[in-house]
Structures are given as structure tokens and as C-alpha cells.
C-alpha positions in Angstrom: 87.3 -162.1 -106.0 85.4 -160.1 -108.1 85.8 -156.4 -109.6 82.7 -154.5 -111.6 82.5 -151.5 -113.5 80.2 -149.3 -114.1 78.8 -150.9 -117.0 78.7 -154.1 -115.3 77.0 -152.4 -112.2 74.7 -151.0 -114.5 73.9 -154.6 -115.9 72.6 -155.7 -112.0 70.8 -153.0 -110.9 68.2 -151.0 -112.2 69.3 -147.4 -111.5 70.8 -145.1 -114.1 71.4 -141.1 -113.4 71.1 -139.5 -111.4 70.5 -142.2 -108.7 72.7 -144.8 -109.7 75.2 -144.1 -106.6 77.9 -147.1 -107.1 80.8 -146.2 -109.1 82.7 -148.9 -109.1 83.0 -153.0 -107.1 86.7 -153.1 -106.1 86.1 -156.7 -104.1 83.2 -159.1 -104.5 83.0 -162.7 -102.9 79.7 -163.8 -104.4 77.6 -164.4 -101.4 79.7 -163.5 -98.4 80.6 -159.8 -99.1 81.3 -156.6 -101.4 83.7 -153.3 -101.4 82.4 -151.0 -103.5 83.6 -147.1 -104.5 81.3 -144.0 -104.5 82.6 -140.5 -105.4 81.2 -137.5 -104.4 81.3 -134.6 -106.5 79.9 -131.3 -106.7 79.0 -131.5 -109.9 75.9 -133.8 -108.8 72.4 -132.9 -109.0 71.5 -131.9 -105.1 74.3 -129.3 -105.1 73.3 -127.1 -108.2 71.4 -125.2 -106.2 74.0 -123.8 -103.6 75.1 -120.7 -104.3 78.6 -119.4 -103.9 77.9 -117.9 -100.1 76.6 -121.2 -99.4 78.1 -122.6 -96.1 80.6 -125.6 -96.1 77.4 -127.7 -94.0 75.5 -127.3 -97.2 78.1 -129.2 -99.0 77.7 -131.8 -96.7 76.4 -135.1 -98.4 72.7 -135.9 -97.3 72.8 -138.8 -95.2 70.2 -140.2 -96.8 71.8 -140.2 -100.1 75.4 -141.8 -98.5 72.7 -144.7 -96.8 70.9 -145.3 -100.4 74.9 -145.7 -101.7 75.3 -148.4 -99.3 72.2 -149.9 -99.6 73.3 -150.0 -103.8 76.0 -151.6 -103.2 74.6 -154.6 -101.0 71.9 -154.8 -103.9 75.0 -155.7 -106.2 75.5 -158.6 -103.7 72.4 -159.4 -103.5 71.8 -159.6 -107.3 75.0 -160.9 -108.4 73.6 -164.2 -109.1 70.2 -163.3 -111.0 70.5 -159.9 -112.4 67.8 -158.1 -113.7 67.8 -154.9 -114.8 64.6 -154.5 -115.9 62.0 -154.3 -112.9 59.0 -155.4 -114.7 59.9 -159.1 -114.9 61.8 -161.5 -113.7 62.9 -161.2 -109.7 62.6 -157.9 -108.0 64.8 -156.4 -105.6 63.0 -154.9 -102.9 64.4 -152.9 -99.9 62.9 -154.1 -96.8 64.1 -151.9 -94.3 67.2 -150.4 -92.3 67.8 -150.6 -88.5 70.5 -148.9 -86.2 72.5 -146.9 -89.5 75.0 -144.5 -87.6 75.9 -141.3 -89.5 79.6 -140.6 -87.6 81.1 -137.7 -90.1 79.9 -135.7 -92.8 81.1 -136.6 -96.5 82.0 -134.0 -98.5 82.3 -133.0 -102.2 85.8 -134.6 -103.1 86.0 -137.4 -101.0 85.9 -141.4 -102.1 83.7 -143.6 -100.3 84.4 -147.3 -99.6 81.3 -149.1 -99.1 81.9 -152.4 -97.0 78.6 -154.6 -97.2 79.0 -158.2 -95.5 75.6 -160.7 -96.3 74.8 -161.8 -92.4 71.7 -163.9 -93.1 69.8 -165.5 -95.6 66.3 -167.2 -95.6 65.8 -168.2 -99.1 64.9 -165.1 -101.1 65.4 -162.6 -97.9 68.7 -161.2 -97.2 70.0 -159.3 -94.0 73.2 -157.4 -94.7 75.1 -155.3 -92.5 78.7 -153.2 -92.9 80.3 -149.5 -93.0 81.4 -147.0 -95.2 84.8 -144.9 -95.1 86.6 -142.0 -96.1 90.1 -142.7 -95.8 90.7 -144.7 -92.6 87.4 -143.1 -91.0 84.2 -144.5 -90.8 81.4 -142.5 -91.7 78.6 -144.6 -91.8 77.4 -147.9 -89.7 74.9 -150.2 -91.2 73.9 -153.0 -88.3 71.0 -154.4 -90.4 69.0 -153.8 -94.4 67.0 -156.7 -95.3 66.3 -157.4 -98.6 63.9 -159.5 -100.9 63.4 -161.3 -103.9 59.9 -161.6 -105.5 58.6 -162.2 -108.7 57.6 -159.0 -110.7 54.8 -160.7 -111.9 53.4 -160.5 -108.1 53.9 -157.0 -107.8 52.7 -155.9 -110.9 49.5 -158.1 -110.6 49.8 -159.7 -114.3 51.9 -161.5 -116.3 55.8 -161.3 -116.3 56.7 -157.9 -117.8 53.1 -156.6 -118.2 52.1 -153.3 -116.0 49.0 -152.9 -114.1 
């Protein structure tokens, strides 16, 4: 079992603020499954703009900000072994796509979400993953399938290994 901070989050993934949405690993089995802590405050970017006569919906969290969380936090999985920071060489992480995510409550400013990401497949450099995130006891977000990939940066970028096209 494995617990990350911040720093060491920052180490795997390459996302720094405002996007970097994983706060802290609470639970890590390397290549089975992760819990991970996001939490939401008003004091983040996407609310500035609400004014005080705003409605309580407008604090809700957008849902597509709660899926990228999740999706974060099964990159720390997926990187665990080969981290790399730095996107321009090495192996990439690339999001290949989400199917069936069920938004089942709104999140608000104040709460603490526990992301749950279990690895269901993997085929070499391709990872499915799947899982939930909660509030409390409640679930507020169902994840039946992400997949993942791992390529080489020097195949996306079209040159050599840290060199940009």
C-alpha cells in the first residue's frame, strides 16, 4: 500500500495549477488499484466569477471537471511505474476515451472527494480502468470504462525524443 503527496503526484503527472485536480493518494496497490482525495473549494478558478446572488446550482461542481479528477487519479495508476512528467519525451499518457460515467449528485464547494479507480484490463501499453467517486458514504460519480495509452513522445511529436514539431 502506497500513499502520495502532492509533490509526489506532481512527480507522475504532468498537470500543475489550475488543473492538477488530485490532492492527495490515500491507497495505492501498484497495478490493481488507487484511492485518491480531491477537495473542492471555492476558492478555485471556475467560481470567481459567481457573484454573491449567484444560485447554490452555480456552485455545483462541473461534471466535467469531477470526471477529469477521476480520470487524474487512474493516470497516477497508470504511471506509477514510468513516470514522466515532462510530455515531450519519454512515454506519454494519452486519454483514450470514457464510456457509461454516471453523474448521481452534485459536489459542492466544501466537500472531499474519494476517488476509487480499479485497473480492469491491460493489453500491453493500453489500460481500461473503471471505479467511483464519493462524498461521504454517497456515490457521486460512476466510471464503467477510461482507456488509456502509453506511446512514445517521440511518435507524437514527429522527431526525436524531446524535440517539438
Amino acid at each position: 500500500m502506497t500513499e502520495l503527496t502532492v509533490d509526489e503526484i506532481k512527480r507522475i503527472l504532468p498537470h500543475r495549477f489550475p488543473m492538477l485536480l488530485v490532492d492527495r493518494v490515500t491507497e495505492m496497490v501498484p497495478g490493481e488499484r488507487l484511492t485518491a482525495l480531491k477537495a473542492v473549494t471555492v476558492n478555485e478558478p471556475w467560481y470567481q466569477e459567481l457573484d454573491d446572488k449567484a444560485p447554490e446550482e452555480a456552485y455545483h461542481y462541473p461534471s466535467v471537471l469531477l470526471a477529469e479528477s477521476w480520470c487524474q487519479s487512474a493516470g497516477v495508476l497508470a504511471a506509477w511505474e514510468n513516470p514522466n512528467p515532462d510530455v515531450l519525451s519519454g512515454q506519454v499518457m494519452l486519454f483514450g476515451g470514457v464510456s457509461d460515467v454516471e453523474y448521481l449528485h452534485p459536489v459542492r464547494p466544501g466537500d472531499v472527494l474519494e476517488h476509487r479507480v480499479t485497473l480492469s484490463r491491460s493489453f500491453g501499453d493500453t489500460l481500461i480502468f473503471e471505479g467511483e467517486s464519493l462524498v461521504g458514504e454517497q456515490v457521486v460519480l460512476r466510471v464503467s470504462r477510461v482507456t488509456m495509452a502509453m506511446r512514445p513522445a517521440s511518435e507524437l511529436t514527429g522527431g526525436a525524443p524531446g524535440e517539438q514539431s
